[in-house]
VEXDREN-2710 file (C-alpha; in Angstrom, 1 decimal):
% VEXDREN-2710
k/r/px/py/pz
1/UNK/-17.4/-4.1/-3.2
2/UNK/-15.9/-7.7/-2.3
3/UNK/-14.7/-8.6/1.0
4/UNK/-11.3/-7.5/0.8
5/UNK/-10.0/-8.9/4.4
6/UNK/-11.9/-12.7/3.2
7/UNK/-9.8/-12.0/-0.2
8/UNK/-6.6/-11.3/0.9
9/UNK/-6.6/-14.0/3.3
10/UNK/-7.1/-16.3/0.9
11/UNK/-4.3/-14.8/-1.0
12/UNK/-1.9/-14.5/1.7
13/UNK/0.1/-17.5/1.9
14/UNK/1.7/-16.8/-2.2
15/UNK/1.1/-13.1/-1.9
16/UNK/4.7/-11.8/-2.0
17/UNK/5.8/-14.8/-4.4
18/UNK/2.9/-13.3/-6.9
19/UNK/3.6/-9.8/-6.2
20/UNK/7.4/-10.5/-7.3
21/UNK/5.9/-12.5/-10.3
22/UNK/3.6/-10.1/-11.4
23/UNK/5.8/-7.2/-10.6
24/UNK/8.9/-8.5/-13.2
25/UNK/10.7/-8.7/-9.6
26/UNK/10.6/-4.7/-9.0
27/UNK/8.1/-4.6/-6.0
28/UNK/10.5/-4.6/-3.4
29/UNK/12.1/-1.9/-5.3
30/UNK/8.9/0.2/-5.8
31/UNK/8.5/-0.6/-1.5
32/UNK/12.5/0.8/-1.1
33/UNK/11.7/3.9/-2.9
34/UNK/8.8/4.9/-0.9
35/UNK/10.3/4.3/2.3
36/UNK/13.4/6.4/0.9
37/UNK/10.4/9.3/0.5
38/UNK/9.8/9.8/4.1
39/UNK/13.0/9.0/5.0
40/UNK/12.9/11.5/8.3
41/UNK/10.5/10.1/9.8
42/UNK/10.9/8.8/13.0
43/UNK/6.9/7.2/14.1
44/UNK/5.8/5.7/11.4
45/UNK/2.1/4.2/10.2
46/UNK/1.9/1.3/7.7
47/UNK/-1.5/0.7/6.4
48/UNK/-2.4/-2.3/4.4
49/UNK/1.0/-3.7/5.5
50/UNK/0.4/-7.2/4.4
51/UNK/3.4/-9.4/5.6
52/UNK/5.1/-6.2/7.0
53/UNK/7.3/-5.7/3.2
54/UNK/7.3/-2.2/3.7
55/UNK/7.3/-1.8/7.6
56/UNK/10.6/-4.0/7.2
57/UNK/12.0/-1.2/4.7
58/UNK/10.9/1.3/7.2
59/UNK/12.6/-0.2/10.3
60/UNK/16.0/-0.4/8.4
61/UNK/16.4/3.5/9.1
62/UNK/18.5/3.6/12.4
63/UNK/16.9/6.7/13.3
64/UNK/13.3/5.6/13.3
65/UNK/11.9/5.3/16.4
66/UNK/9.1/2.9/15.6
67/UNK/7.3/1.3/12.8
68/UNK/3.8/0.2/13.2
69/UNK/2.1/-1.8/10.6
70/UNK/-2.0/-2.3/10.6
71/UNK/-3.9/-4.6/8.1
72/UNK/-7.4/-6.1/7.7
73/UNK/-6.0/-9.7/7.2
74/UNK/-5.2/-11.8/10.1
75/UNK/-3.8/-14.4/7.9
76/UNK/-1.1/-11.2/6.0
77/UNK/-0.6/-10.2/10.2
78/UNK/-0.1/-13.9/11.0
79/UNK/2.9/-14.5/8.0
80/UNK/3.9/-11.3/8.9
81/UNK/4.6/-11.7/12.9
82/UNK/6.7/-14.8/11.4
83/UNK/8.8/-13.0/8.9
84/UNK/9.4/-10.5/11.8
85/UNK/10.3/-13.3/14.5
86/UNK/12.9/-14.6/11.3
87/UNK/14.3/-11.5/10.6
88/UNK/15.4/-10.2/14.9
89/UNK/13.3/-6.7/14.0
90/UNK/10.1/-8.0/16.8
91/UNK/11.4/-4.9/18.6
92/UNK/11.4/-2.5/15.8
93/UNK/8.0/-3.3/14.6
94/UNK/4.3/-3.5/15.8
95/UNK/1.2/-5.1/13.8
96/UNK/-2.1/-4.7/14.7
97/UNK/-4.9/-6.0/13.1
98/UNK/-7.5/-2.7/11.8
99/UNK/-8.9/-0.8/8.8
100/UNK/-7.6/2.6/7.3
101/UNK/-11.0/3.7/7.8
102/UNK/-11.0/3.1/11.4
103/UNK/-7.8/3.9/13.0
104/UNK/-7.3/3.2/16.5
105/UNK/-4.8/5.6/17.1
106/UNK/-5.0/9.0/19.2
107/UNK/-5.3/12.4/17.2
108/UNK/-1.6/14.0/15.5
109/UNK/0.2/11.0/16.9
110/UNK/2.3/9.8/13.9
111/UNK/4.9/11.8/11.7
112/UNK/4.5/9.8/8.6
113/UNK/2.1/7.3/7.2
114/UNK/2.8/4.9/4.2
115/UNK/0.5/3.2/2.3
116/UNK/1.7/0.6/-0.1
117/UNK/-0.8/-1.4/-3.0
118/UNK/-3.7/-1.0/-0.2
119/UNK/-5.7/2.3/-0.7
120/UNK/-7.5/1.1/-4.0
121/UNK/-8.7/-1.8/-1.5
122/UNK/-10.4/0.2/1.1
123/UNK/-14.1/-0.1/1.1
124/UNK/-13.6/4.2/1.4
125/UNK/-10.8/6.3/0.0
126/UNK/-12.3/9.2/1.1
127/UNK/-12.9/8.2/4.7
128/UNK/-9.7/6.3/4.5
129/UNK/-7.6/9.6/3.7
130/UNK/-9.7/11.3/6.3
131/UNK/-8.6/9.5/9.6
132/UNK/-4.6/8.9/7.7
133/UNK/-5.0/13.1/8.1
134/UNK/-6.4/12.8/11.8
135/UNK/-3.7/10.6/13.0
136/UNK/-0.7/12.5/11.3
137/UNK/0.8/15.0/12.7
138/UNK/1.3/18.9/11.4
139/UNK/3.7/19.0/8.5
140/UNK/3.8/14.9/9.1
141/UNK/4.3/12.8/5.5
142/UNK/1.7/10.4/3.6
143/UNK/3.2/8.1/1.4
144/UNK/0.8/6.4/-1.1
145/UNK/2.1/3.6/-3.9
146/UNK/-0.4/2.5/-5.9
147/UNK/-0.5/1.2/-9.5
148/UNK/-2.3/2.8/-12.4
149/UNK/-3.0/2.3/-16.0
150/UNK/-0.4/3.7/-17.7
151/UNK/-1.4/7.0/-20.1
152/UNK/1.0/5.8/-22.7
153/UNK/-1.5/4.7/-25.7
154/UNK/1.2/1.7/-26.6
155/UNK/1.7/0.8/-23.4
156/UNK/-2.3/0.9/-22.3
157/UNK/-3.8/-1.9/-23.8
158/UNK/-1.2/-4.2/-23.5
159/UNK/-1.3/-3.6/-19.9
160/UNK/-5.2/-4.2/-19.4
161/UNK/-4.6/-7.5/-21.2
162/UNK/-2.2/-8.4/-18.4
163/UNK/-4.4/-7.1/-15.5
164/UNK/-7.9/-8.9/-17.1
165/UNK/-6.3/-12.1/-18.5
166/UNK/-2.5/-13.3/-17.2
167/UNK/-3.0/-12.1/-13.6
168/UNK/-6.0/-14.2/-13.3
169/UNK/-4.4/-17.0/-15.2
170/UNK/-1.6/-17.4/-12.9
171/UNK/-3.7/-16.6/-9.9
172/UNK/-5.8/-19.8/-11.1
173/UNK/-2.2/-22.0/-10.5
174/UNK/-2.1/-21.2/-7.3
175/UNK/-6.3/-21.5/-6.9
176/UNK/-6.8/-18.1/-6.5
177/UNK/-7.6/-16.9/-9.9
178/UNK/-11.4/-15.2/-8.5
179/UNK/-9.3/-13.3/-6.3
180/UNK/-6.8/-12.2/-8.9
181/UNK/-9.4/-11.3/-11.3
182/UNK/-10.8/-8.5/-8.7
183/UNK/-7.3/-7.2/-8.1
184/UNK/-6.6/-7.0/-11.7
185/UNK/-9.9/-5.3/-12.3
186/UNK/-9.5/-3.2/-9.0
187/UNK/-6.3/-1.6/-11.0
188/UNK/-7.6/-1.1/-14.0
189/UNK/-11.1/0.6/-12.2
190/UNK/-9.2/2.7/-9.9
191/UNK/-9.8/6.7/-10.4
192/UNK/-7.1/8.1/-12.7
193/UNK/-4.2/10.2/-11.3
194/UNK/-6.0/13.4/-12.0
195/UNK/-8.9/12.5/-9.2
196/UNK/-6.7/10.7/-7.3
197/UNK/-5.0/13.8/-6.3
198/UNK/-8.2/15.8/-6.2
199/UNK/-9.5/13.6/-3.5
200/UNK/-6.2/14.1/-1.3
201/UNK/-6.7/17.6/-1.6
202/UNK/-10.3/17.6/-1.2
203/UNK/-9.4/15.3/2.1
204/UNK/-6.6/18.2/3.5
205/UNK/-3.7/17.2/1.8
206/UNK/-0.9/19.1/-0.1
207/UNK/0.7/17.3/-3.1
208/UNK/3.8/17.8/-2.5
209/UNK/5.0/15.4/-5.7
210/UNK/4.2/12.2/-7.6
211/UNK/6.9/10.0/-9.1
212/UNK/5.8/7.7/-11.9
213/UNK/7.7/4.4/-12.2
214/UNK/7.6/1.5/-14.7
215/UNK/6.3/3.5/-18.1
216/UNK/3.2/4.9/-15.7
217/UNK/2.2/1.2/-14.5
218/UNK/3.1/2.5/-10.7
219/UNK/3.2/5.7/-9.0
220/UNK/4.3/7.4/-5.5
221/UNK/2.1/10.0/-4.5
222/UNK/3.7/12.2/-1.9
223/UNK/1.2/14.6/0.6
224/UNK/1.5/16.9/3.4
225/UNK/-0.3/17.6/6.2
226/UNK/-0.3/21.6/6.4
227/UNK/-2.5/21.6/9.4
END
């Protein structure tokens, strides 16, 4: 697997232009909604929070005690911290630099964990979903959107020529068309939704739902910590 943290900071400076671009401007959408799914949450974990899109969403709910945002990418932390300073929400929100498969957090500490475009990009799902279950608390939330290759045989190909020849194309505008070829192909190789949800169960997790959005091009996948 690539260096993720080397690729997103090369990314970083044009990645929420691109996600808007590549996203027909719905990302920020897609972010609201999952936010809206753990809505009752009042500590909340944002892995792979980039430049804190979701972690903003997140602090918007009055009754949230805290959001903390981790990421890989000290460039993504770096924009981030400034979007933050921009915004007045410093004292809402916390970004620390770390992976999902190292979490530097105490056991049961956090009531819901969110996870937006990021767990595809971890060197180890598995280990990743592990410690996001060690950290949450009993009954606590994980909130996973990720995008998928859609089931629909019209929509399908289509949508692999987007991921394997415009995203790279653009990408290559901005000179980061190497980096946009391995998160196009990093979609399109990602395990399909049945696995997916085997390996949140297999990892402790109850599904509670998933919502499909965008014809199957993007989906919320909802889980519970029992125990």
């Amino acid at each position: 697997m690539p260096d993720t943290k080397s690729i997103f900071n090369s990314v970083a400076k044009n990645y929420d232009l691109l996600n808007t671009l590549f996203s027909f401007g719905r990302d920020k959408q897609w972010r609201k909604r999952l936010a809206q799914e753990i809505d009752d949450s009042e500590l909340v974990l944002d892995i792979a929070t980039g430049t804190a899109e979701v972690a903003i969403e997140l602090s918007n709910n009055s009754n949230r005690r805290c959001v903390i945002g981790i990421d890989p990418s000290h460039v993504m932390l770096e924009l981030g911290q400034r979007k933050l300073q921009s915004m007045g929400v410093t004292h809402k929100i916390d970004l620390v630099q770390g992976t999902a498969e190292i979490l530097p957090f105490k056991d049961n500490k956090f009531d819901a964990i969110t996870i937006a475009f990021g767990i595809r990009n971890t060197f180890d799902p598995m280990k990743s979903l592990i410690e996001m279950k060690r950290v949450l608390k009993p009954m606590g939330k994980l909130g996973i959107l990720e995008f998928a290759v859609p089931q629909n045989k019209i929509f399908g190909p289509p949508y692999m020529f987007y991921l394997e020849n415009v995203m790279p194309l653009v990408g290559s505008i901005f000179g980061t068309r190497k980096e946009y070829k391995y998160l196009g192909d990093s979609i399109s190789e990602f395990p399909n939704r049945e696995y997916f949800v085997s390996l949140l169960q297999d990892t402790g997790f109850v599904l509670q739902k998933s919502i499909e959005l965008m014809i199957g091009t993007v989906i919320i996948y909802i889980g519970v910590k029992e125990k």
